[in-house]
C-alpha positions in Angstrom: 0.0 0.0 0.0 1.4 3.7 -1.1 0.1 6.9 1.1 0.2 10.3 -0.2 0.5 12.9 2.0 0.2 16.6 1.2 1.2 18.7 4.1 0.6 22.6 4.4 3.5 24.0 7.2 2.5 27.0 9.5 3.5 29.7 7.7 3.5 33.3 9.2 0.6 35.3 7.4 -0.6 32.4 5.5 -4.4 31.5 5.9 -6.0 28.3 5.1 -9.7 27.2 5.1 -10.1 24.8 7.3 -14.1 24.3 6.3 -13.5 24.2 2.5 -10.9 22.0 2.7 -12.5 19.4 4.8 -16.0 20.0 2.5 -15.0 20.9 -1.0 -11.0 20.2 -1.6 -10.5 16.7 -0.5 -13.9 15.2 -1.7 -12.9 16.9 -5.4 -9.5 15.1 -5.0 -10.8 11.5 -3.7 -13.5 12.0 -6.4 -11.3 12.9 -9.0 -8.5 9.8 -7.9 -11.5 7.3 -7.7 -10.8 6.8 -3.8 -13.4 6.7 -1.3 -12.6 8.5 1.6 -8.9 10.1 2.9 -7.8 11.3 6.4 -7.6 14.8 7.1 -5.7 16.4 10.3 -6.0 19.5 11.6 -3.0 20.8 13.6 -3.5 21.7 16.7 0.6 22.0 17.5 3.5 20.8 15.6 5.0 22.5 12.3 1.4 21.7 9.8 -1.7 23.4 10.1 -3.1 20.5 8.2 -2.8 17.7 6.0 -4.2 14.9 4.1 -3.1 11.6 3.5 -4.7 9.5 0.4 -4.2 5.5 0.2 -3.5 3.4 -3.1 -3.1 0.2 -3.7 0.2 0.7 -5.9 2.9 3.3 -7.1 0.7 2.2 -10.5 -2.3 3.6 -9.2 -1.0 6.5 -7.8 0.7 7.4 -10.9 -2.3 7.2 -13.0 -4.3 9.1 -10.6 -1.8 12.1 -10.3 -2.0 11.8 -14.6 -6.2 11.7 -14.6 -7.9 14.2 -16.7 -8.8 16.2 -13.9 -6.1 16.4 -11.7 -4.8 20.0 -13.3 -8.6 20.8 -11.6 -7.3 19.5 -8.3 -4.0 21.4 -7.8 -6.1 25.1 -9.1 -8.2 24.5 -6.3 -5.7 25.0 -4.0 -6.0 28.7 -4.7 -9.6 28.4 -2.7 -8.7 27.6 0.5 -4.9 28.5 1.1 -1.7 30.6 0.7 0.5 28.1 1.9 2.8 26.1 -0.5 2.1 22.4 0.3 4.7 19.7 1.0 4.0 16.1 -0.6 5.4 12.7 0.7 5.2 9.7 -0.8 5.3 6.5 1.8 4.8 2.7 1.6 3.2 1.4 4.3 4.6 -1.2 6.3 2.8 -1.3 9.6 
């Protein structure tokens, strides 16, 4: 199993929507990558105000969902609900 993880850092003077991120963002992205659900966190302390992490079954798969049609729909979104530059991790996981 792969996770990706997009993580936003605090960033002095950034804002981020908590609400349309949670309501709009993510369900466009799991709806666009054919998943069913992903796990949000909201920071509470610690260097991310939030993050998401999305589960594949495969690299594969996660490589043909980052090249689907509307993925270009996905990453202009971002414009709606933050100012923060996200950090992405790719992850097998093992446990």
């Amino acid at each position: 199993m792969i996770r990706f993880s997009v993580l936003y850092p605090t960033t002095e003077g950034a804002t981020f929507d908590h609400d349309y991120y949670r309501d709009k963002h993510v369900p466009l992205a799991c709806k666009t990558w054919g998943l069913s659900d992903a796990t949000i966190d909201k920071g509470i302390s610690g260097p991310y105000v939030a993050a998401v992490h999305f589960t594949f079954d495969s690299m594969d798969a996660l490589g043909a969902a980052m090249g689907a049609a509307d993925t270009g729909a996905v990453l202009a979104d971002v414009a709606n609900y933050t100012t923060i530059t996200p950090v992405m991790q790719t992850s097998e996981i093992v446990g």
